[in-house]
C-alpha positions in Angstrom: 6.9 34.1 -5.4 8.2 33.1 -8.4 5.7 30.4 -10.9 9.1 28.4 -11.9 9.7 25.3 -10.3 12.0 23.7 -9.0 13.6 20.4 -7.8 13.2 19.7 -4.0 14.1 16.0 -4.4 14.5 13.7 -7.4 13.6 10.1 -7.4 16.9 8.1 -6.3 18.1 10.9 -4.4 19.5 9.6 -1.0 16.9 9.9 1.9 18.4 12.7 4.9 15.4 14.8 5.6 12.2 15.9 5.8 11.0 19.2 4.4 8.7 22.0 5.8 6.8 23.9 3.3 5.2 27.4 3.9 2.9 28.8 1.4 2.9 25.4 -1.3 1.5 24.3 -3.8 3.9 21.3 -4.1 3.8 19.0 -7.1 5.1 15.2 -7.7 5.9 13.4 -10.3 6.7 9.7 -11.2 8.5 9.5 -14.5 5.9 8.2 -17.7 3.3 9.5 -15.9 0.9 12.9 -15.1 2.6 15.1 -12.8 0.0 16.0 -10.0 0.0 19.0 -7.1 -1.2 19.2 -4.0 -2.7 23.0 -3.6 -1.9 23.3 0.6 -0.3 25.4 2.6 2.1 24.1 5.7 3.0 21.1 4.4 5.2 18.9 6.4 6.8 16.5 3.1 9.5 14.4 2.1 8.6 11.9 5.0 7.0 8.7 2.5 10.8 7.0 3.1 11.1 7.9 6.3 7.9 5.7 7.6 8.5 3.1 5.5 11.1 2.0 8.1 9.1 0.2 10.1 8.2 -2.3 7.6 11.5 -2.8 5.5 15.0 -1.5 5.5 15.0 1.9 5.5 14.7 3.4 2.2 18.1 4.9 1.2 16.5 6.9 -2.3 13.4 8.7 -3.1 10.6 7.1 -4.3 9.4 9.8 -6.6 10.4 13.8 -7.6 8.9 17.1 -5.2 9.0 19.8 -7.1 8.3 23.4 -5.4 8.1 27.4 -7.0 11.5 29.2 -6.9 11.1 30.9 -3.6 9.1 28.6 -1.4 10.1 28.9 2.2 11.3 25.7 3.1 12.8 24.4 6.6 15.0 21.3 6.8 13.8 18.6 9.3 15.7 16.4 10.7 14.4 13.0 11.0 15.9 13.2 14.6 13.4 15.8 15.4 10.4 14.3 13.2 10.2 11.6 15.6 9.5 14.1 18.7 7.2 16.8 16.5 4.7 14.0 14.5 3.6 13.9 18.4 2.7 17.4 18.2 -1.2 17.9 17.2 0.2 20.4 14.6 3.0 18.6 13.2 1.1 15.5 12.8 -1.7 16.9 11.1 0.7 18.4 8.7 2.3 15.2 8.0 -0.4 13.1 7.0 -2.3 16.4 4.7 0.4 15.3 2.6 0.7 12.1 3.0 -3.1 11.7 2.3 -3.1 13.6 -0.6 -0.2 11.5 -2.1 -2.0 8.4 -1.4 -4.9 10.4 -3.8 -1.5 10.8 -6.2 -0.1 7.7 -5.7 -3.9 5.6 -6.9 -4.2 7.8 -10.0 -0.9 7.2 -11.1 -1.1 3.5 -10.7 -4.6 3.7 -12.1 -3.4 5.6 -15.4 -0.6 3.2 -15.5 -3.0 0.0 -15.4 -5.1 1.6 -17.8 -2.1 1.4 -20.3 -1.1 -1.8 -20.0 -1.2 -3.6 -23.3 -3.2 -6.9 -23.9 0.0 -9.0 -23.6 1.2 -7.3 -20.1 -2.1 -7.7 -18.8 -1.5 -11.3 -19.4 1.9 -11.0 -18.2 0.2 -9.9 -14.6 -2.5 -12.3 -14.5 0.5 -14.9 -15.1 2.7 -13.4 -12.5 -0.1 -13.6 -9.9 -1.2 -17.1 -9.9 3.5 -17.8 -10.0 3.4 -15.9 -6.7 0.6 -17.5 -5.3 1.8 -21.3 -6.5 5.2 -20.4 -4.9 3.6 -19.6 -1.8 1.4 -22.5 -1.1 4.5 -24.7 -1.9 6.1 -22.8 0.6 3.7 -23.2 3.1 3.9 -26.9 2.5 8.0 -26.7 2.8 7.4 -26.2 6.5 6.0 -29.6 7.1 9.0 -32.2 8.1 7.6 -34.1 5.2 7.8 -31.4 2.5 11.4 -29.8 3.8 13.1 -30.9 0.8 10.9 -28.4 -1.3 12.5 -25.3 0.3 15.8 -25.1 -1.6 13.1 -24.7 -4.7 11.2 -22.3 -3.0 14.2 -19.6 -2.2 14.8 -20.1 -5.6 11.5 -19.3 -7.1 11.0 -16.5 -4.8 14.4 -14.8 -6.4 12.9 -15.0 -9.9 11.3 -11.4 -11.7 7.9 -13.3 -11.8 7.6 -14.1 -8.7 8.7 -10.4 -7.2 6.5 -8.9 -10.1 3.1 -11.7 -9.0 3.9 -10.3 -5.3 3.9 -6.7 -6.0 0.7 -6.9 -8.2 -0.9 -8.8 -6.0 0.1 -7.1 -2.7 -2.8 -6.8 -0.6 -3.6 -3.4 1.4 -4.1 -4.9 4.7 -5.2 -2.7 7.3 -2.3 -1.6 10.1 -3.0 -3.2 13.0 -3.1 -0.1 15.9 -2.0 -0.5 19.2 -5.0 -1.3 21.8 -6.8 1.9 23.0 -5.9 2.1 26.8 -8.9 4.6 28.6 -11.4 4.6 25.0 -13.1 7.0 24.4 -16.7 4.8 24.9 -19.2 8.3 23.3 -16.9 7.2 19.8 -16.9 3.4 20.0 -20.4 2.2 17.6 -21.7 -1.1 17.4 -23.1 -2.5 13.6 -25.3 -5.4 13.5 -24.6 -8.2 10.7 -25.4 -6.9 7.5 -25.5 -2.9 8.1 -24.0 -0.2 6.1 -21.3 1.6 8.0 -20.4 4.7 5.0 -21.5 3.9 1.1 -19.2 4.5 -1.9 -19.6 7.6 -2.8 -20.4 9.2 0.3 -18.0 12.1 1.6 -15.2 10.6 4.2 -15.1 12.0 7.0 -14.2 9.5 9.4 -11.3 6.7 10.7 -12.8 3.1 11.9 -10.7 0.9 14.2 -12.2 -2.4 14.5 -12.7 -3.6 17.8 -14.5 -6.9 17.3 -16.4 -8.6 14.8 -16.0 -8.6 11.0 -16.3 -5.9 8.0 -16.3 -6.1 4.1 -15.0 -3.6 1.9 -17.2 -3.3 -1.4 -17.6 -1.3 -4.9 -21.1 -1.3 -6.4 -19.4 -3.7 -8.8 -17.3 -6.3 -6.4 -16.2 -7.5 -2.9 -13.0 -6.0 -2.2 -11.8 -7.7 0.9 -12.3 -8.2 4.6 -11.0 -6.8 7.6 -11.0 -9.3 10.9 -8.6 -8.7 13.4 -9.0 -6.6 15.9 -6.9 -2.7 15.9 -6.8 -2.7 12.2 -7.5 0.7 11.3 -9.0 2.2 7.7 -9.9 5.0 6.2 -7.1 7.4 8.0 -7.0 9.0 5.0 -10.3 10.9 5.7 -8.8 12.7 8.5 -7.2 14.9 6.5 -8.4 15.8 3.1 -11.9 15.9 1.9 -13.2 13.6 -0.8 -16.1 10.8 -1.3 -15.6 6.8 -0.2 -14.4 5.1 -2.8 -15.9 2.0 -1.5 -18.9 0.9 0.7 -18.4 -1.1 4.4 -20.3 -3.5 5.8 -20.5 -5.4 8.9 -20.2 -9.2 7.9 -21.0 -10.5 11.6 -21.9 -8.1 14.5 -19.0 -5.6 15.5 -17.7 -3.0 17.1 -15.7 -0.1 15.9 -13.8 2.8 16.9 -15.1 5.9 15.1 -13.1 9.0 14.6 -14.7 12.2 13.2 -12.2 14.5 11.8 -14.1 17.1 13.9 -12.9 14.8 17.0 -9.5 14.5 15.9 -7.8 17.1 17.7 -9.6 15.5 21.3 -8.7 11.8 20.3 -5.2 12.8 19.7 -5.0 13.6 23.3 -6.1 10.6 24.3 -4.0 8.8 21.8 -0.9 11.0 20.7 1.0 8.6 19.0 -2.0 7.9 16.5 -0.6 10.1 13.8 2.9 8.0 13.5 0.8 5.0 13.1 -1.7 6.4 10.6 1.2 8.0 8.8 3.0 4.1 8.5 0.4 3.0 6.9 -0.2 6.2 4.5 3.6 5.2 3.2 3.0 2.0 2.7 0.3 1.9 0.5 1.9 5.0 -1.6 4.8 3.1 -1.6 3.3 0.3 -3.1 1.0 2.2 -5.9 4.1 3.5 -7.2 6.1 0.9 -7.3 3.7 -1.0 -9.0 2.9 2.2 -11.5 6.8 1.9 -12.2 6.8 -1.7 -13.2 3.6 -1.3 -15.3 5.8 1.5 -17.5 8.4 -0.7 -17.7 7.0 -3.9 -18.7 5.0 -1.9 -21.8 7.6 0.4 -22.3 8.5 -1.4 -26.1 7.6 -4.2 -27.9 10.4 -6.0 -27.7 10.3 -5.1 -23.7 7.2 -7.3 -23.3 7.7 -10.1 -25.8 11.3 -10.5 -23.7 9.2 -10.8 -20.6 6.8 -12.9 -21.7 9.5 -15.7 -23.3 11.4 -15.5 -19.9 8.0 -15.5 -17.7 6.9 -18.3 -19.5 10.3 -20.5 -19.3 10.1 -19.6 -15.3 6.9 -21.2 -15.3 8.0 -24.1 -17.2 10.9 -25.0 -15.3 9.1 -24.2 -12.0 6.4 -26.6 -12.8 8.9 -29.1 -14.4 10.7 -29.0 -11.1 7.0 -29.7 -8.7 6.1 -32.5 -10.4 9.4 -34.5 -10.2 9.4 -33.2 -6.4 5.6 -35.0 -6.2 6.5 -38.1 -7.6 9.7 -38.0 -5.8 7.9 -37.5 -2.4 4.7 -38.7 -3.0 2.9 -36.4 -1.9 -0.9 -35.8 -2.2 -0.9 -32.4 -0.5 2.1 -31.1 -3.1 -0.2 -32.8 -6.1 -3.6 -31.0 -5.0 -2.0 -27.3 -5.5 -0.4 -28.5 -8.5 -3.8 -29.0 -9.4 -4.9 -26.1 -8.2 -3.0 -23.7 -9.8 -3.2 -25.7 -13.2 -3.8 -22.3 -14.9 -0.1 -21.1 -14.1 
């Protein structure tokens, strides 16, 4: 086979299959950024869009560029037929190999994007956050019959760059809530008192957890991550499918319960369970989907100088007339609620 590549998809390309590769390696590549390969055979690719359907519009372009060596047998899927095969023990695992391993992709890149940010786009994010997060807690108030007025503000604010750009930086990776197990499989379902270690950073992943009840913290030797709480939220798919080390420790805040899955049970749990793999490979997308995306905007907001002192000026007279507008809406309504986020976000 030939060591030239060549172009299976570009970014912005419209979305009409999916793509079965034979011998690989396959390689992506986000524009600004390292290119990175995934050195597996069988791949099953070009599916990223496709899953992402479930939790916006479906996406009509590529999110990135698949490039493959001259020569590569490739089969077209149809996405008619992807729904039926992912059920298949075979097809699914190939699926989510790639999937997983552009998750992998997907962190580095938005980690060697961060890493660039200059002092004044780092700013820039920080500043975008706490708009977001304003704009939503006035939002939340705009549902009370007392507060409706504020909601021709808050469709406003939530059209603006900063606030798009504060809820994209900020988007939490919330666990994908699972459908309820019917028939468990009780020998793989573990119980953690409060306070025990389920898996430590570092250590190598070889499991899924579905949380049945209770409570469980995700932490770095350096910081609490977040939480997951409610029941059928599902982490670590990822582990299924490629090797590698935690990248983060769990804990059980509060007794629970929790649905283990050894990648050396996979195979018997997907009998039990066979739509499992469309479900783990939803929520693969959607964190990739995110990384990039937020990769992207990081090149583009340091891109040049003039790039981020343009954003800053605009950010900042967003801000202005946002908070310009929330404090003639307090005195106006007089409210107490409005004036204690006000106060609250007083950093903005």
């Amino acid at each position: 086979m030939s060591t030239k590549l060549k172009s299976l998809y570009q970014r912005n390309d419209p979305v009409t299959s999916a793509y079965l590769i034979g011998k690989g390696p396959v390689h992506i590549s986000v524009e600004g950024l390292d290119r990175h390969s995934i050195a597996e055979s069988s791949l099953l690719v070009g599916t990223v869009e496709y899953f992402l359907n479930e939790d916006e519009p479906l996406t009509q372009q590529r999110l990135f560029d698949l490039l493959v060596y001259q020569g590569e047998d490739i089969s077209t899927v149809t996405f008619d037929s992807l729904d039926k095969i992912i059920l298949e023990y075979e097809f699914g695992v190939k699926t989510n190999v790639f999937l997983a391993h552009t998750l992998d992709i997907s962190n580095h890149l938005h980690t060697q994007a961060l890493g660039r940010l200059s002092k004044r786009s780092r700013k820039y994010k920080v500043r975008a956050i706490h708009y977001a997060r304003l704009v939503d807690d006035v939002a939340f108030l705009a549902d009370t019959p007392q507060l409706a007025p504020l909601k021709p503000l808050v469709t406003a604010a939530k059209r603006t760059f900063i606030y798009l750009d504060g809820e994209l930086f900020a988007r939490a990776h919330r666990a994908r809530a699972i459908r309820s197990f019917p028939n468990p499989l009780t020998q793989m379902i573990h119980a953690y008192k409060k306070n025990a270690e389920i898996c430590s950073e570092g250590a190598e992943a070889d499991a899924m957890y579905v949380l049945l009840d209770g409570q469980v913290e995700v932490r770095t030797s350096d910081a609490y991550i977040s939480s997951i709480d409610q029941a059928g939220e599902a982490f670590g798919e990822a582990a299924l499918f490629r090797p590698g080390g935690r990248s983060a420790s769990l804990i059980a805040s509060e007794d629970s319960k929790l649905y283990v899955v050894k990648r050396n049970d996979l195979d018997r749990f997907h009998r039990r369970h066979r739509d499992v793999f469309v479900n783990i490979a939803r929520t693969l997308s959607k964190r990739i989907a995110d990384n990039i995306r937020r990769a992207e905007r990081y090149v583009d907001i340091t891109s040049t100088e003039e790039q981020c002192e343009g954003i800053e000026q605009q950010s900042w007279q967003e801000v202005r007339t946002l908070h310009q507008a929330l404090l003639d809406a307090r005195a106006k309504l007089n409210s107490d609620s409005l004036a204690q986020v006000l106060a609250h976000h007083s950093v903005v």
